[in-house]
N, C-alpha and C positions, 0 to 999 in steps of 0.2 A: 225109260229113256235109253237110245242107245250109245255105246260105250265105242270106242275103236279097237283097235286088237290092242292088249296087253304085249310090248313087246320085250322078251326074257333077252337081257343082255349081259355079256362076261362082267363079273366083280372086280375081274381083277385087268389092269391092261398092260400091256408090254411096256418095258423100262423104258423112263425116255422118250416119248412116243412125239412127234409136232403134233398140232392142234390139228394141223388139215390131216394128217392120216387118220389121227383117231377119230374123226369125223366121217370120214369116208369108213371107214373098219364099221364103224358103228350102224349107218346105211345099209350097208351089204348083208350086216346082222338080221336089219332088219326085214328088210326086203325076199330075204330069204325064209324068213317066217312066212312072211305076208304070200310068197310063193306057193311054198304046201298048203297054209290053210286053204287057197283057194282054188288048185288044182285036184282037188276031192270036191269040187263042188258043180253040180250041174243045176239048171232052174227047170222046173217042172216042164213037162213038154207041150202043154200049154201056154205057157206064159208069151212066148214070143207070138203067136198068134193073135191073143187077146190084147196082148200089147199095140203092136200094130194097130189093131182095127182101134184102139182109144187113139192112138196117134194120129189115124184118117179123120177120124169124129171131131178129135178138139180141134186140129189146124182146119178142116173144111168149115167148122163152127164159126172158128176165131174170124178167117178170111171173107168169109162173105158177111158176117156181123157188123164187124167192127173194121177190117180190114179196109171194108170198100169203100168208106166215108174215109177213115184216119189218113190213110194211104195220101190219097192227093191234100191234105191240109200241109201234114208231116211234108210231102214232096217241095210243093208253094214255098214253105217255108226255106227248106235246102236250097232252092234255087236263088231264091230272092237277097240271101242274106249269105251267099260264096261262089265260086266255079268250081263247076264240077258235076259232076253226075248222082244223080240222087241215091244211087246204093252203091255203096263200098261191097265188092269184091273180093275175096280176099282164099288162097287155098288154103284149108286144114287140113290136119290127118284126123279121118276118119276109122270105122269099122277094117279090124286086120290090119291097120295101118297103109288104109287109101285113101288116095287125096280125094277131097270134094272142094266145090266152090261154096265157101260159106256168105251166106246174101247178110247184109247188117244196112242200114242207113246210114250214109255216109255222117259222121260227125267233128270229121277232121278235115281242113286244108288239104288240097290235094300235096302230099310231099312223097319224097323221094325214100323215106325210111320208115315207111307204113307196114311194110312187111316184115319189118326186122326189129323195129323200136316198138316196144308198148308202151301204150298210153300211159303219163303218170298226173298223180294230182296238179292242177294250175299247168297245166300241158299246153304251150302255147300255140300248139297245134290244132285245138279244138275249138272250135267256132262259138259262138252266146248262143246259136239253137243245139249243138252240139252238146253242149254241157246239160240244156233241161231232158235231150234224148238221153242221155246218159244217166243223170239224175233219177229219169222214171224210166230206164229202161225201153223206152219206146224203140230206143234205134235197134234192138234183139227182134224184134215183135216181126222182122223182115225173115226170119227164120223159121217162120212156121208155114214157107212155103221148100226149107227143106224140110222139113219134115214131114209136109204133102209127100214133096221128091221123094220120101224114101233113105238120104241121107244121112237124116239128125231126128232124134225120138224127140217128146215130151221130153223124157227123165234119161240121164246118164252121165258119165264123165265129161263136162266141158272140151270141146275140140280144143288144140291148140295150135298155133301158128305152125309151120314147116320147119323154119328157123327155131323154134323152141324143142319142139319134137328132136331136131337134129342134136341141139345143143345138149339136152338135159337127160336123153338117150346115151349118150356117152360116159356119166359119171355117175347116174344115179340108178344102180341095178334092177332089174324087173320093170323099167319105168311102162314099158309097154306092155305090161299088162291091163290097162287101165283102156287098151283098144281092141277088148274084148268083149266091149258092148257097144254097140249103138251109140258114137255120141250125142249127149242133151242139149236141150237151152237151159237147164237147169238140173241138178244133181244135187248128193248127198253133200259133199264138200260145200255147197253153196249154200245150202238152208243151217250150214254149222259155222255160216261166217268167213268164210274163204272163198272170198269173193276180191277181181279184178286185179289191179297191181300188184304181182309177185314181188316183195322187196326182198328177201332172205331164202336161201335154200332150206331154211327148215320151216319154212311156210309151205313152202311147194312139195316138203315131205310128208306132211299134213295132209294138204289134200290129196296126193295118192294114197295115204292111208286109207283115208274116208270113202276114195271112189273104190277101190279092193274091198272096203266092206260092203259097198253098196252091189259090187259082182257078188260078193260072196251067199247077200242077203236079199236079194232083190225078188221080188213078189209083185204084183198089180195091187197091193192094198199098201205095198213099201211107194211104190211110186205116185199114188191118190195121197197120200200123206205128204210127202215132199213136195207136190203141185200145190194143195192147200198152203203148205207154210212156205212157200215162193210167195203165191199171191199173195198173202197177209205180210211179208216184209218187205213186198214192193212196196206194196200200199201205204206200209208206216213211212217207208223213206220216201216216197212222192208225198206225203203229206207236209213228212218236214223240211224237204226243199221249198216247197209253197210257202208253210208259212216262216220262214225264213227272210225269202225275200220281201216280205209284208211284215 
C-alpha cells in the first residue's frame, strides 16, 4: 500500500514561536522536501504517449456509450427543475499553470459567487437534481470531453478554480508543483479520501502531498489502479445515497 513521503521536521523550534508562524515554518519544511524528491524524477518516455492514447479510448468509449443517451436525460432534468444553462463553465488552472475551460453540469443556481465560493455541504445553492449529480458524481462525467480536448487526462492532480490557485499559491510553497501534470477527473489524493470541500489548510496539505507522489510515481499500471478504485468508491457512494433515500 502506498505510503506519502515521510516528512523529517526540526525537534526543536524557535522560542516563543505564534501558532500561525510555526505552521507556516512547518509547510515550507515541508514542501521543500516534497521539492527535491521530485525534481530528480522524470516518467519514462513512454508514458505520456501511452497515457494519451488510454485517455482518447476511455473518453471516446465513455461518450458515445453512455454519454449519448445520459446526456439529454441529465440535460431534461437541469432544465426542467432551474434557469440556466445545462453545463456550468467554469476556468481552471491547468497544465504549466494554463487556464482551460473546465465543462461540469451545472448543479447549482445560477449565482454571482460560483467562481469564488465552493460548494459546501447543505449548500443552498444546489438544486434537488444537483445534489443526486453530485452524490454519483454524474455532473464530472461533462469532463470527459476535456479530456477528448486534450486538456484534463483520466488520472492526475484535480484542477482547481483560479481564485484558489491564486489564493493558495501565496502562502503554501511549491504549491505549483502539482501543475506539472495533466490535470485529472480523478487522482491519487482522491482515491485516499480527499475529496471535495477544503475545510482546513492541512487538508489541502494532504492532498498536495499525495498529488507530488503521484508526479513522483506515476506509471500507466499507477494510473489503471487509481481508475479501478475511483470506480468502486463511486459506485459504493451511489449506492448509499440510493438506499438512503429508500
Amino acid at each position: 500500500m502506498e505510503q506519502p513521503f515521510v516528512i523529517k521536521l526540526p525537534l526543536t523550534q524557535p522560542s516563543r514561536p505564534s501558532t500561525q508562524q510555526s505552521e507556516i515554518n512547518e509547510i515550507r519544511e515541508m514542501f521543500r522536501e516534497i521539492n527535491h524528491r521530485y525534481m530528480v524524477y522524470q516518467p519514462s518516455p513512454y508514458y505520456a504517449a501511452v497515457k494519451r492514447v488510454m485517455d482518447i479510448i476511455i473518453s471516446m468509449t465513455f461518450i458515445l456509450l453512455v454519454m449519448s443517451w445520459v446526456y439529454p436525460i441529465i440535460a431534461l432534468l437541469i432544465k426542467l427543475t432551474s434557469k440556466g444553462p445545462v453545463f456550468f463553465i467554469q476556468k481552471r488552472t491547468g497544465y504549466k499553470g494554463i487556464e482551460f475551460d473546465c465543462f461540469k453540469f451545472r448543479t447549482m443556481y445560477v449565482n454571482a459567487d460560483a467562481d469564488t465560493k465552493q460548494a459546501t455541504s447543505n449548500d443552498r445553492r444546489i438544486t434537488p437534481v444537483g445534489k443526486f449529480l453530485r452524490a454519483t458524481h454524474l455532473d464530472e462525467t461533462a469532463q470527459f470531453f476535456n479530456v477528448l480536448l486534450g486538456d484534463m487526462s483520466i488520472v492526475g492532480p484535480r484542477p482547481h478554480m483560479l481564485y484558489h490557485t491564486r489564493h493558495y499559491s501565496q502562502f503554501i510553497p511549491y504549491y505549483n508543483l502539482r501543475h506539472e501534470a495533466i490535470p485529472g477527473m480523478t487522482g491519487m489524493a482522491q482515491v485516499k479520501g480527499f475529496i471535495g470541500e477544503i475545510n482546513v489548510e492541512r487538508e489541502l496539505r494532504k492532498r498536495i502531498q499525495w498529488d507530488v507522489y503521484y508526479l513522483k510515481h506515476r506509471s500507466i499500471s499507477m494510473d489503471i489502479k487509481i481508475i479501478l478504485n475511483t470506480f468502486g468508491q463511486v459506485f459504493v457512494k451511489a449506492w448509499q445515497s440510493f438506499t438512503k433515500k429508500n
